[in-house]
C-alpha positions in Angstrom: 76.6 168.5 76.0 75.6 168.9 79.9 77.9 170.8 82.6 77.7 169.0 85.8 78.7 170.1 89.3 81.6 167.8 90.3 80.7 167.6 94.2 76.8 166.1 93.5 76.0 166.2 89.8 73.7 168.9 89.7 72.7 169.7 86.5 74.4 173.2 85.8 73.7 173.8 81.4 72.4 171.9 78.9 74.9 173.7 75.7 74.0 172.3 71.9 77.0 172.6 69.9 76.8 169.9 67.2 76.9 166.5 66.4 79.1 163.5 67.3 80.4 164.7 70.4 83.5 162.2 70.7 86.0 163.9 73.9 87.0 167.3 75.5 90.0 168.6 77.5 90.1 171.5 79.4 93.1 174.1 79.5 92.3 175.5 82.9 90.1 178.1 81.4 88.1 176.3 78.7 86.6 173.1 77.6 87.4 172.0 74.4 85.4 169.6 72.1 85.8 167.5 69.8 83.0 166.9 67.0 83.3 164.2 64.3 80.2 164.2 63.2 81.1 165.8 59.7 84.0 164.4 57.6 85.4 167.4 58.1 85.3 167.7 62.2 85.8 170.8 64.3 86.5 171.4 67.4 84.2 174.0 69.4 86.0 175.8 72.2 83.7 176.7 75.6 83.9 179.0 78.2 83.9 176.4 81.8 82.5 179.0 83.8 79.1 179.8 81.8 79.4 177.0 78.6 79.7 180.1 76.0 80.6 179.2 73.2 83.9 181.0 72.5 84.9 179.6 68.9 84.8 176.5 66.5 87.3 175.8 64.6 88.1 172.9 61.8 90.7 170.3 62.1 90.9 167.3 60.1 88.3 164.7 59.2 87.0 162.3 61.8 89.1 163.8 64.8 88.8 161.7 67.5 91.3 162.6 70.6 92.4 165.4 72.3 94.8 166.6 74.3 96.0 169.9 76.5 99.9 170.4 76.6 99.7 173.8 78.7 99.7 176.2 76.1 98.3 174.3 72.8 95.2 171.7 71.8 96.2 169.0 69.9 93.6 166.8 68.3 93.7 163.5 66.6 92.6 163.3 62.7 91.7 159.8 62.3 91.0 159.1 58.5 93.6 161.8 57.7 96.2 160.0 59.5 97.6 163.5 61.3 97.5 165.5 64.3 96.4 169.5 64.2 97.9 171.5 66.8 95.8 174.5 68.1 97.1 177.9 70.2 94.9 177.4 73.1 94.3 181.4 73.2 92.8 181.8 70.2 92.2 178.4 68.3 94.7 179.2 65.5 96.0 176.7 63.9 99.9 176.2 64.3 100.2 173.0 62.2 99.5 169.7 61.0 101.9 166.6 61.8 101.5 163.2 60.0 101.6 160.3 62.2 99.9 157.4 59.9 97.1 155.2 60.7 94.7 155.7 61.8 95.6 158.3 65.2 93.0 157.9 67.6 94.1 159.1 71.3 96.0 161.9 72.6 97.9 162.5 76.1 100.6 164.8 77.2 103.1 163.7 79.4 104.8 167.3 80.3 107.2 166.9 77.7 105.9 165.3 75.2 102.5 164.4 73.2 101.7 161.2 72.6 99.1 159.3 69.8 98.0 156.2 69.5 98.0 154.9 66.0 95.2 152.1 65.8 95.2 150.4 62.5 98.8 150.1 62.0 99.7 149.2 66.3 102.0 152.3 66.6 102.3 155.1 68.8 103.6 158.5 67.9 105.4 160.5 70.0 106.4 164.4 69.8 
């Protein structure tokens, strides 16, 4: 994964975390990242200001999106058919929520978290 500087692109850290790097979010503090290269992904949680690595921590298999709601990371399971919701502090995990399909994206709306269920043309809001 490479940190870039926003206002030209400079090449700030080259960081190797994994395999099947698939989409972040940041928190304000952190990056978070998803990887679905296993069947059983992870999600590896970096420092933004150096690209330490701060923690991994497992979610479900194939994770695919993920989402910052202010205080928690929630991330998409795709061939589980659920979301895992993560305390953004320490990357413990506060649950797992069932949305069918096959959940694929993740936003939050300030209120609410939203998933996009792709084989079965839903999408899931919490």
């Amino acid at each position: 994964m490479n940190r870039l500087r926003a206002n030209d692109a400079t090449l700030q850290s080259t960081v190797v975390i994994g395999s099947g790097l698939v989409a972040l979010a940041f928190d304000g503090e952190n990056m978070w990242v998803v990887m679905s290269g296993r069947i059983q992904g992870t999600v590896a949680k970096l420092r933004a200001s150096d690209s330490a690595l701060l923690g991994t921590f497992a979610v479900g298999a194939f994770p695919q999106g993920i989402a910052f709601d202010g205080a928690n990371i929630w991330v998409a399971n795709s061939q589980d058919g659920n979301v895992t919701k993560l305390r953004a502090s320490d990357g413990a995990s506060l649950g797992t929520f069932t949305v069918g399909g096959a959940p694929q994206e993740v936003a939050f709306d300030g209120a609410n978290i939203w998933v996009t269920n792709s084989n079965i043309g839903t999408v899931s809001r919490f």
